[in-house]
C-alpha positions as CSV (number, residue, x, y, z in Angstrom):
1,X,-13.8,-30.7,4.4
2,X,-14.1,-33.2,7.3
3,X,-17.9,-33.9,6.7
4,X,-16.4,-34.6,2.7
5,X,-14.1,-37.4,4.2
6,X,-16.5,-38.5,6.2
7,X,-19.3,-39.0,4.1
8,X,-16.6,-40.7,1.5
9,X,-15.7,-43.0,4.4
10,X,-19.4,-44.5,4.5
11,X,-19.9,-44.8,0.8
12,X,-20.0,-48.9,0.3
13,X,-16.9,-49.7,-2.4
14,X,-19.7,-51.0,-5.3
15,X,-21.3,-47.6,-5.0
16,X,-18.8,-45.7,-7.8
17,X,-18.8,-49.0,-10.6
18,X,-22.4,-49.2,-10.0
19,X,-23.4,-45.2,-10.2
20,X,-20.6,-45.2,-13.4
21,X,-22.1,-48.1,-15.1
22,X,-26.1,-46.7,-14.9
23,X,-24.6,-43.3,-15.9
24,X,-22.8,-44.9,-19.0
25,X,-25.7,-47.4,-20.3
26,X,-28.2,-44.2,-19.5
27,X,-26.2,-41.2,-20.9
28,X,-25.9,-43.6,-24.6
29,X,-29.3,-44.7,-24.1
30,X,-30.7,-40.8,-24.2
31,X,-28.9,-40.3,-27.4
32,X,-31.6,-42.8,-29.4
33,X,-34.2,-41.4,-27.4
34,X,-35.0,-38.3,-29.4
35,X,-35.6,-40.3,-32.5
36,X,-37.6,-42.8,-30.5
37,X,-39.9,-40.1,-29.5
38,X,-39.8,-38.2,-32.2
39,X,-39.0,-39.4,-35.3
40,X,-42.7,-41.2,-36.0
41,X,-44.2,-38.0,-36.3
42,X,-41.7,-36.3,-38.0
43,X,-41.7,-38.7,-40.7
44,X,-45.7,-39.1,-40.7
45,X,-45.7,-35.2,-41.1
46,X,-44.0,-35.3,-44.3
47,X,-45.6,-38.8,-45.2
48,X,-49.1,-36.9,-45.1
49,X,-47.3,-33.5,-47.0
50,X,-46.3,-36.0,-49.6
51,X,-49.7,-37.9,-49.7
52,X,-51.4,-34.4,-50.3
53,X,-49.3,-32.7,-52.4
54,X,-48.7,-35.5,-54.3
55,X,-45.0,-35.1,-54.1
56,X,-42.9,-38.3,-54.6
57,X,-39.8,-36.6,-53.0
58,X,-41.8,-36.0,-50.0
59,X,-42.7,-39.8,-50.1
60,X,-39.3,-41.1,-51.0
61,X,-38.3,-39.0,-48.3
62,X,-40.9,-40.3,-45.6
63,X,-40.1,-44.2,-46.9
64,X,-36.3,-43.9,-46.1
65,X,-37.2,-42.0,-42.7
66,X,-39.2,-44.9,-42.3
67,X,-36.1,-47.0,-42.8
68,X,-34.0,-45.4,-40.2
69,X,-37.1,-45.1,-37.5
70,X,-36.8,-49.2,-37.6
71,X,-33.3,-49.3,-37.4
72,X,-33.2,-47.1,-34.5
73,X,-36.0,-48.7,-32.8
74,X,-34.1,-52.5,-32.9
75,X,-30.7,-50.6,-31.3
76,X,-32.6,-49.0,-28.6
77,X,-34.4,-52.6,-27.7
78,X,-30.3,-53.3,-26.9
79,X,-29.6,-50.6,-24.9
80,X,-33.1,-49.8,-23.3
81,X,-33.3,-53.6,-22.5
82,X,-29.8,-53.6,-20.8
83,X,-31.1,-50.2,-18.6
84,X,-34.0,-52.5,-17.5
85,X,-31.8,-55.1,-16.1
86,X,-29.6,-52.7,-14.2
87,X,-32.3,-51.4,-12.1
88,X,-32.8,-54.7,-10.7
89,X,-29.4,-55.8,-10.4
90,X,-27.4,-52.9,-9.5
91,X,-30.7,-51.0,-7.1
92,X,-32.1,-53.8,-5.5
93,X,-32.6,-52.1,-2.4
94,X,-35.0,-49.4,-4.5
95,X,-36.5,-52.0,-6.5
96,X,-37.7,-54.8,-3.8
97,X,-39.0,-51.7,-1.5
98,X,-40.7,-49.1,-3.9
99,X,-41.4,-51.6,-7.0
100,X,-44.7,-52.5,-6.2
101,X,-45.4,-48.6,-6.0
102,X,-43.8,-46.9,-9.2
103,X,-43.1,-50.4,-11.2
104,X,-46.5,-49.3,-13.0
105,X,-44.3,-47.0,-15.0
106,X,-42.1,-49.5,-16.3
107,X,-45.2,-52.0,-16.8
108,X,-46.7,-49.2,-19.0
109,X,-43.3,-48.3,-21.1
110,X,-42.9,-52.3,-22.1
111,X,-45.9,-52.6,-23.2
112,X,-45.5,-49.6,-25.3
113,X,-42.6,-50.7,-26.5
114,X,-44.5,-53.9,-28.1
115,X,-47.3,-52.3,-29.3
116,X,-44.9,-49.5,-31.3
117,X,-42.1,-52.6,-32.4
118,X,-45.7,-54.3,-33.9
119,X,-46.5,-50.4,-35.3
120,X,-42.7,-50.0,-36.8
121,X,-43.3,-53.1,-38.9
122,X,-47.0,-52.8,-40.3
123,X,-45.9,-48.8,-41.6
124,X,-42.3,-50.2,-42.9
125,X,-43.9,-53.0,-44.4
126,X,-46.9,-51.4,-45.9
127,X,-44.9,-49.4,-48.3
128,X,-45.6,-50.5,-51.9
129,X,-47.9,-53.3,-50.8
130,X,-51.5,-51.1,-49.1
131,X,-52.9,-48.4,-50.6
132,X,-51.9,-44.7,-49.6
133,X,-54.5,-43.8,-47.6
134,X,-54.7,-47.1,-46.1
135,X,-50.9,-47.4,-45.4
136,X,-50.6,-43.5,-44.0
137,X,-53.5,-43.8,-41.1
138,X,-52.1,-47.4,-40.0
139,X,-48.8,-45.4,-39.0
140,X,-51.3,-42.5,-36.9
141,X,-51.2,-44.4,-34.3
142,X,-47.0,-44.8,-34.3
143,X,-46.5,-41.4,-32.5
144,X,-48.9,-41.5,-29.7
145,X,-47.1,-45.5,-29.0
146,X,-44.0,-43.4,-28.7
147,X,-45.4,-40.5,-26.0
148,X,-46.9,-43.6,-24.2
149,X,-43.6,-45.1,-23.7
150,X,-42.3,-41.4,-22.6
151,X,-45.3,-41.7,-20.2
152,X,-44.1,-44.6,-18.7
153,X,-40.4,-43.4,-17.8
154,X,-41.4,-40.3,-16.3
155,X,-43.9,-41.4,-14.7
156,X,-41.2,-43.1,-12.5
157,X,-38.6,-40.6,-12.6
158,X,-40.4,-38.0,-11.5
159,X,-42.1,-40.4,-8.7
160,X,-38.4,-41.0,-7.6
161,X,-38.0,-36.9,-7.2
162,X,-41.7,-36.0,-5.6
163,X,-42.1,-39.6,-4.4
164,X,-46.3,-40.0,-3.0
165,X,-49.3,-42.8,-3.0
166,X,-48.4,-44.8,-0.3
167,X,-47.9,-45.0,3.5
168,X,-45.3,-46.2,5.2
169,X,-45.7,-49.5,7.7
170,X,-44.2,-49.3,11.7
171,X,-41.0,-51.2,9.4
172,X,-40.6,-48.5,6.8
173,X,-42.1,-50.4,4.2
174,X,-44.7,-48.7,1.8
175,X,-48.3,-50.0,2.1
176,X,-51.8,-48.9,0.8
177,X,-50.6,-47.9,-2.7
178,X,-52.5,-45.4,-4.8
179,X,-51.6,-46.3,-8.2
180,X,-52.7,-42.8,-9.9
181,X,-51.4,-40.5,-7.1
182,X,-48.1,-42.3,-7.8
183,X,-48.0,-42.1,-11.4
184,X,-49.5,-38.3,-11.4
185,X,-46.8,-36.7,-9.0
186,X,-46.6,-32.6,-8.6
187,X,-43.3,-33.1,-10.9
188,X,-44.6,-35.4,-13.5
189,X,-46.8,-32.7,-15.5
190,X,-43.8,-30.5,-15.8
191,X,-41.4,-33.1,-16.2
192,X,-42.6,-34.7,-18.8
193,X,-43.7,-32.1,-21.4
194,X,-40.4,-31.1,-20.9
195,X,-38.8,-34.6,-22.0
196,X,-41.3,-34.6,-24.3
197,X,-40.9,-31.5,-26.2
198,X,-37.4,-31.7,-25.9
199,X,-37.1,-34.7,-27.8
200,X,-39.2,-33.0,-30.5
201,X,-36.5,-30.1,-31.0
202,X,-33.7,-32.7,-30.6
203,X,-35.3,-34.8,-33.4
204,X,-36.1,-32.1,-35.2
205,X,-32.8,-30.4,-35.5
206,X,-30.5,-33.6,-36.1
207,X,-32.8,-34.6,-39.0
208,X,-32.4,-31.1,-40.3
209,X,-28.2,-30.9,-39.4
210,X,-28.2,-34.1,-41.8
211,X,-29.5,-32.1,-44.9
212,X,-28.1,-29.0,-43.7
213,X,-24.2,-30.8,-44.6
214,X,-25.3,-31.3,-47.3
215,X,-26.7,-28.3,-47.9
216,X,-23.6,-26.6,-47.3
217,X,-21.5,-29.8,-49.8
218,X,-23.4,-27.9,-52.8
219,X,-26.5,-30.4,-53.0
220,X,-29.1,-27.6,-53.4
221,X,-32.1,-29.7,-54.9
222,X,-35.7,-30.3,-53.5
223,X,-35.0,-33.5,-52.0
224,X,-32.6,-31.6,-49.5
225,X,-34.4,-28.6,-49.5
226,X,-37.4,-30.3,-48.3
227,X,-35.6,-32.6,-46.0
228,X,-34.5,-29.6,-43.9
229,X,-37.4,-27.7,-44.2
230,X,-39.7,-29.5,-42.3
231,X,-37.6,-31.0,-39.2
232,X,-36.1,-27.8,-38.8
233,X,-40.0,-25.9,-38.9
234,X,-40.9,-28.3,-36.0
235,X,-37.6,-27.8,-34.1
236,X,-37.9,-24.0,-34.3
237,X,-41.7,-23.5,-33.5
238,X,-41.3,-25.8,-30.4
239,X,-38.0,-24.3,-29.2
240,X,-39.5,-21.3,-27.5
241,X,-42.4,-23.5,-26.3
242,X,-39.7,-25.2,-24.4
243,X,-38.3,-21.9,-22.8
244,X,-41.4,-21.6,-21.5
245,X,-42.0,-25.4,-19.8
246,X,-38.3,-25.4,-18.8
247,X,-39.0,-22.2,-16.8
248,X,-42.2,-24.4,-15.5
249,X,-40.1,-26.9,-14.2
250,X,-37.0,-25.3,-12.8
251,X,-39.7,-23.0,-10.5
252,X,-41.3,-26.4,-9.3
253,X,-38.1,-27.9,-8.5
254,X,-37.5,-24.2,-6.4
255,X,-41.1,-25.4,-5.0
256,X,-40.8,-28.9,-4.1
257,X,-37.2,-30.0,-4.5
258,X,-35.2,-26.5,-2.8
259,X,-31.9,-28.4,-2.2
260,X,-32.0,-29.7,-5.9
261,X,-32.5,-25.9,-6.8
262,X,-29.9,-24.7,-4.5
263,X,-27.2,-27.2,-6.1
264,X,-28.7,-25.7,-10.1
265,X,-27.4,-22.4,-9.0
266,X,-25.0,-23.1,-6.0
267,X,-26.5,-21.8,-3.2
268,X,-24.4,-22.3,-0.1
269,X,-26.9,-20.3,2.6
270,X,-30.2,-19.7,2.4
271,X,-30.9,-15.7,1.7
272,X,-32.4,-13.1,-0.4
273,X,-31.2,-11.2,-2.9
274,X,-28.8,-14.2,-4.0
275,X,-27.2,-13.8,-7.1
276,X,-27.1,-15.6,-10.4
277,X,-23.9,-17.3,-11.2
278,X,-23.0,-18.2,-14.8
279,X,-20.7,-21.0,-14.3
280,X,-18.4,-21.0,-11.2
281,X,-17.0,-23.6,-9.0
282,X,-18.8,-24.1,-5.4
283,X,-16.2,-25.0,-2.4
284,X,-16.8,-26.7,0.4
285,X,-16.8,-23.7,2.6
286,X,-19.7,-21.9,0.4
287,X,-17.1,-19.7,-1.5
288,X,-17.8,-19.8,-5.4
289,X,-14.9,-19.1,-7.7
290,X,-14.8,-18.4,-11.6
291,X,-17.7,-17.5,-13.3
292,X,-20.2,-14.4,-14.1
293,X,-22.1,-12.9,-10.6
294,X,-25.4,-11.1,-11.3
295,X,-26.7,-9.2,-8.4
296,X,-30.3,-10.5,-7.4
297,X,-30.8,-12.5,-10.6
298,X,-31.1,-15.9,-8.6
299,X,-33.9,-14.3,-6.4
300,X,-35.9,-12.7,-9.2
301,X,-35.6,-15.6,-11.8
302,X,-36.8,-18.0,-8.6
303,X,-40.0,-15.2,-7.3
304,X,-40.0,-12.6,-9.2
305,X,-38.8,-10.2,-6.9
306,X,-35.4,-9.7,-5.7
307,X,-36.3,-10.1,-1.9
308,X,-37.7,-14.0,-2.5
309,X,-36.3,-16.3,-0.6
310,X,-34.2,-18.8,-1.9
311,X,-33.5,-22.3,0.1
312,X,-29.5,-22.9,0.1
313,X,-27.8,-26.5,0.7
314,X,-26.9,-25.8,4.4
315,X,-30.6,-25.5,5.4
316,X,-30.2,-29.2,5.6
317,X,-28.0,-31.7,7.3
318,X,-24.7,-32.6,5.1
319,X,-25.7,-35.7,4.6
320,X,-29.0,-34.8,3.3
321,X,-28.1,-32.4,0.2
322,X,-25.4,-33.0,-2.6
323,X,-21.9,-32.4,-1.5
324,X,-20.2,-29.0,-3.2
325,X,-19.0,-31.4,-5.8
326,X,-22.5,-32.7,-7.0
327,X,-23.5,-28.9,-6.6
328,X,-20.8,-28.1,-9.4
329,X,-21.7,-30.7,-11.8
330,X,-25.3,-30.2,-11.4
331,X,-24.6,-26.2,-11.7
332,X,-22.6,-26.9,-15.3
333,X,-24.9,-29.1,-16.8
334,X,-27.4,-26.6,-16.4
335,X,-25.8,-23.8,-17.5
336,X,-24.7,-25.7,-20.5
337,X,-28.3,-26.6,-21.1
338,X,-29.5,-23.2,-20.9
339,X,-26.8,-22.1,-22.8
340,X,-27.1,-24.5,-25.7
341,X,-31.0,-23.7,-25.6
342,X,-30.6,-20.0,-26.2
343,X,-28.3,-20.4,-29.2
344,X,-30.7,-22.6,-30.5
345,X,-33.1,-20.2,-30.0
346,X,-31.3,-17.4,-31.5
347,X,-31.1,-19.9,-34.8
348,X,-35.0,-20.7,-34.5
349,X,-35.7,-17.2,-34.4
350,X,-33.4,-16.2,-37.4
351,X,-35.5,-18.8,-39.0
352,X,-38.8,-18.3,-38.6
353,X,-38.1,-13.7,-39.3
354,X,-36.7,-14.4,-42.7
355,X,-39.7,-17.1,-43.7
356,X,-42.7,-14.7,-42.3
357,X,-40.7,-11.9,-43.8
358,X,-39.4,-13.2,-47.3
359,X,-41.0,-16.5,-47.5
360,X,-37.3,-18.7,-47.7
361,X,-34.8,-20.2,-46.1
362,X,-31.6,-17.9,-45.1
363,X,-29.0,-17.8,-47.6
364,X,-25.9,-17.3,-45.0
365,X,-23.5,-20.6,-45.2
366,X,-23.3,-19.2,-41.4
367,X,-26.9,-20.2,-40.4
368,X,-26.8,-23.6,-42.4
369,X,-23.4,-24.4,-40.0
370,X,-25.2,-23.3,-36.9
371,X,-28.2,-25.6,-38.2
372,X,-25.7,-28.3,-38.8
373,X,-24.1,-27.9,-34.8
374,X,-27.6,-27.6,-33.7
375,X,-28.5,-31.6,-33.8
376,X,-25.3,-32.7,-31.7
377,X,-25.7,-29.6,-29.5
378,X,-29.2,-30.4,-28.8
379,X,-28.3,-33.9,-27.6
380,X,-25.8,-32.4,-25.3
381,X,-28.4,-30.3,-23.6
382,X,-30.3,-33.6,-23.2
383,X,-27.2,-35.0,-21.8
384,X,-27.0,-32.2,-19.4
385,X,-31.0,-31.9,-18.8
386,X,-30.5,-35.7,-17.0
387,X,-27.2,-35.1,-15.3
388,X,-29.4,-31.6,-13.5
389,X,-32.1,-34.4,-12.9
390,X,-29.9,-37.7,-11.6
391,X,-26.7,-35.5,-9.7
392,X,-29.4,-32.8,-8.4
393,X,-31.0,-35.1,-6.4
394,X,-27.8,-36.8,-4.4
395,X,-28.0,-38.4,-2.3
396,X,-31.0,-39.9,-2.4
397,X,-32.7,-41.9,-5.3
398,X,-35.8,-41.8,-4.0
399,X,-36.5,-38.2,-2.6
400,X,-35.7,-37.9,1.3
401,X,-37.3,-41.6,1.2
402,X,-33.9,-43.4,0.7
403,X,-30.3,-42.9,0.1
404,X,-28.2,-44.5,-3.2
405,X,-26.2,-46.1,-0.8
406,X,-29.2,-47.5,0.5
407,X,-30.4,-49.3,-2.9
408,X,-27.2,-50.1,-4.2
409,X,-26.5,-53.7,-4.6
410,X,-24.1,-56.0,-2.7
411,X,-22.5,-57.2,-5.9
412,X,-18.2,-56.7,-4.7
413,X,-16.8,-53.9,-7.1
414,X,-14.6,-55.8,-9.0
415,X,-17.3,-57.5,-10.3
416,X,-19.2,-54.6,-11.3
417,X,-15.8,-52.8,-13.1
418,X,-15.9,-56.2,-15.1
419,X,-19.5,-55.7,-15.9
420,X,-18.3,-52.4,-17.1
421,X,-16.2,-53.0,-19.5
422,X,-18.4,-55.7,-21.2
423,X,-21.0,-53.6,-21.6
424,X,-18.7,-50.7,-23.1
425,X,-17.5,-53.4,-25.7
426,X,-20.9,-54.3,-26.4
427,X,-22.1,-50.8,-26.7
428,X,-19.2,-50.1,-29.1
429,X,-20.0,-52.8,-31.0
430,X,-23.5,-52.2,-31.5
431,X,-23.0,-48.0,-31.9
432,X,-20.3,-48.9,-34.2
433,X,-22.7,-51.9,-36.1
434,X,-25.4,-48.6,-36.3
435,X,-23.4,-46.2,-37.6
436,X,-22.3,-48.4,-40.3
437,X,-26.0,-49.6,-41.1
438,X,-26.9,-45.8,-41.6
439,X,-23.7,-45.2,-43.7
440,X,-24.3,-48.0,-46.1
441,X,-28.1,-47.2,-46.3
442,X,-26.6,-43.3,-47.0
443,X,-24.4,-44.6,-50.3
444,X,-27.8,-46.7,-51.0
445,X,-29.7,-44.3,-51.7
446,X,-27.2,-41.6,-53.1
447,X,-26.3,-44.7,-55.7
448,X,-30.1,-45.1,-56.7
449,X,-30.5,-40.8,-56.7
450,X,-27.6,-40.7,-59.2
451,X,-28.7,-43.3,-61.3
452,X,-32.7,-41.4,-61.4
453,X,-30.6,-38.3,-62.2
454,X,-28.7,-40.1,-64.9
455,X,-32.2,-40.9,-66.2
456,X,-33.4,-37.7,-66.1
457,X,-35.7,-37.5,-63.4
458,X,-33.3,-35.3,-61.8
459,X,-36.7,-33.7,-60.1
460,X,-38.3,-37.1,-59.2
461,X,-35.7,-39.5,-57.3
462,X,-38.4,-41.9,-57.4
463,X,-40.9,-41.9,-60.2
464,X,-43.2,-45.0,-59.3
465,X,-45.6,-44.5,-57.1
466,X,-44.2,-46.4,-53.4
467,X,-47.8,-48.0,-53.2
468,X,-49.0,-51.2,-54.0
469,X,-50.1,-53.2,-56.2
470,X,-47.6,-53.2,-57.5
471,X,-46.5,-52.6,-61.2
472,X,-46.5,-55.7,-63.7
473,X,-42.3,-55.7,-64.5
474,X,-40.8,-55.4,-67.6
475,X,-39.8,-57.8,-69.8
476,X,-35.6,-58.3,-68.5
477,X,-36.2,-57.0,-65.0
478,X,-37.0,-60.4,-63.3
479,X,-33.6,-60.1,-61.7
480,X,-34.9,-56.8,-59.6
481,X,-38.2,-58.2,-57.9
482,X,-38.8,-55.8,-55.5
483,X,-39.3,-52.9,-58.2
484,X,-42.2,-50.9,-60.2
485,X,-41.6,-50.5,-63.6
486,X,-37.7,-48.8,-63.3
487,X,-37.0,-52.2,-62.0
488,X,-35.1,-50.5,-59.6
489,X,-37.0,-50.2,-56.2
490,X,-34.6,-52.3,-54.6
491,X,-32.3,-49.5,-54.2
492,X,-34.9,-47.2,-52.6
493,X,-36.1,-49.0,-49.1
């Protein structure tokens, strides 16, 4: 208790506004980032099923994902922009030491970011004005802009948790940078195909949830059918893939980050045989309280063998490992995360027996609820995935290199509470403005599916081909310019 007080004592004032501000803009920032990621190649997927089958739902479906990738894409510029800023002005310790030495990350996500905003706008643009074939391989390259800008960020996260490429002057100041021994770190591999497929199965399962409510309202048809088909058939194939790399990463972290590992499963003393607590509160005198024990687990899931070794937080100095506090946190978010993964995995599995077995989707209204909780219980395991990352490694932000009290900036706390709260507006302002963009664009296109059904094309929500040139209109439809023949494509973006 008295090294707890004193390490409180020597924490500067700005340090809480400025750790709860990053955690705030970053924690509403990961929830666009699945869709970032993920969504290009989701909706190219279907574009190219459409293009081959020659199914119009497909395509109507593809051109209205195509709608909500740009819409996405302009409110993560807000929030992803705002994130940039605060790494200069609340870490300026971290950034005026190390920049020269991971900045390359961040040089490599912006551009990135330009080349898949110019991307976005050629494939949203091209619908009903270049021909199919044309219009479908100009959007290829949308996807691979999107892992690119992935690249980029964990390049320089995982540099901040195996930090190497560089030697330090007789002042402490990083010289003689190797540019490729900083981006490619021991943790980047793992880390990022981790990030990476994760944002696949996030992607693909709050697509699916979408179509899965209203799967469960009573609208049966193709258009829904399809809608959840696909996401979900990504989502499930890749969610045992990503058992497998989060078991990659979690033994590297037991590898090269053991005080990390020892606050994931609150270990107080470094042992063997330790056991595997589900849940459970650590106290500062090692004790753990509430929870599941499992004999040996720990040991076996970290070697293999019950007997291995495992690293606990005392085998360093206090000041050098995350206080029993952090250790908690870090131990619930990922428990949650491993939780939430193995429901969803349960769901995948139920899945993909009944298609290889019976060749359809499950009939239960139980598994289209589970499949409807699966997209906001996928982003929560995201959630948790970066508090295991950010809280894990306390207290340093750059791994046994410097301290966040360190980088933090000299900005007085009253200032940065004030910077709070504006941003918190803003963000509610432009969350709100999003959310009511995707609602209207919803009663959009529900307003023009009615009015095909009305017409009898209960099969075809959008009869005209969505490629150009366009259709001569009809005599009376100058009032509708952006249609085909129906004189109605204005309703269908």
């Amino acid at each position: 208790m008295h090294n707890t007080v004193h390490l409180m004592a020597d924490v500067p004032a700005q340090m809480l506004p400025a750790r709860s501000l990053m955690a705030f803009t970053l924690a509403s920032h990961i929830i666009l980032v699945p869709l970032g990621v993920a969504l290009p190649l989701i909706t190219l997927i279907m574009h190219g099923y459409g293009l081959r089958r020659g199914d119009v739902t497909a395509l109507l479906l593809a051109r209205r994902w195509s709608a909500v990738m740009a819409v996405q894409f302009a409110i993560g510029v807000v929030t992803g922009t705002v994130l940039s800023f605060e790494f200069g002005l609340l870490w300026p310790g971290m950034m005026g030491r190390w920049g020269d030495v991971f900045g390359i990350g961040f040089g490599v996500e912006a551009w990135a970011f330009f080349l898949e905003a110019v991307l976005i706008a050629i494939y949203l643009y091209g619908w009903r004005r270049l021909p199919s074939r044309t219009h479908f391989l100009l959007g290829l390259p949308l996807p691979f802009a999107a892992l690119l800008g992935a690249f980029g960020i964990l390049a320089a996260n995982s540099w901040m948790n195996t930090p190497q490429g560089f030697t330090l002057d007789s002042a402490g100041n990083p010289t003689d940078v190797h540019i490729l021994k900083a981006v490619f770190t021991p943790m980047f591999g793992p880390e990022y195909w981790h990030f990476v497929v994760a944002m696949f199965v996030t992607a693909g399962f709050v697509v699916a949830g979408v179509y899965a409510v209203g799967w469960l309202r009573g609208r049966r048809d193709r258009y829904h059918r399809l809608g959840f088909t696909i996401p979900f058939t990504l989502a499930a194939v890749l969610t045992p893939v990503q058992f497998v790399l989060g078991d990659s990463i979690a033994r590297q972290v037991f590898h090269k980050q053991p005080e990390k590992f020892a606050a994931m499963e609150i270990v107080w003393r470094t042992d063997t045989h330790v056991p595997e607590y589900l849940y459970g509160r650590l106290h500062s005198d090692g004790t753990v309280s509430g929870g599941i024990k499992i004999p040996q687990l720990d040991s076996i899931l970290a070697g293999f063998r019950p007997d291995t070794k495992v690293t606990g937080l005392t085998a360093v100095p206090a000041d050098d490992h995350p206080t029993p506090l952090q250790a908690t946190i870090t131990h619930f978010a990922f428990d949650t995360m491993v939780f939430i993964g193995s429901l969803l995995l349960l769901l995948a599995l139920w899945y993909g027996v009944l298609w290889l077995w019976r060749r359809r989707l499950p009939a239960s209204p139980w598994f289209f609820r589970g499949a409807a909780c699966a997209g906001v219980a996928s982003v929560v395991a995201v959630e948790c995935g970066w508090i295991t990352t950010e809280v894990g490694r306390q207290p340093w932000i750059v791994y046994q290199y410097m301290r966040v009290a360190e980088a933090v900036t000299a900005t007085r706390a009253p200032a940065l509470w004030t910077m709070f709260g504006l941003v918190a507006a803003v963000y509610v302002f432009v969350f709100g403005s999003f959310l009511a963009v995707l609602l209207k664009m919803r009663t959009r296109w529900r307003l023009a599916d009615a009015s095909d059904t009305m017409a009898g094309r209960a099969e075809s929500p959008e009869a005209e081909t969505p490629y150009g040139p366009r259709s001569a209109l009809r005599a009376g439809s100058a009032s509708a310019p952006g249609g085909g023949p129906s004189g109605r494509g204005e309703d269908r973006p």
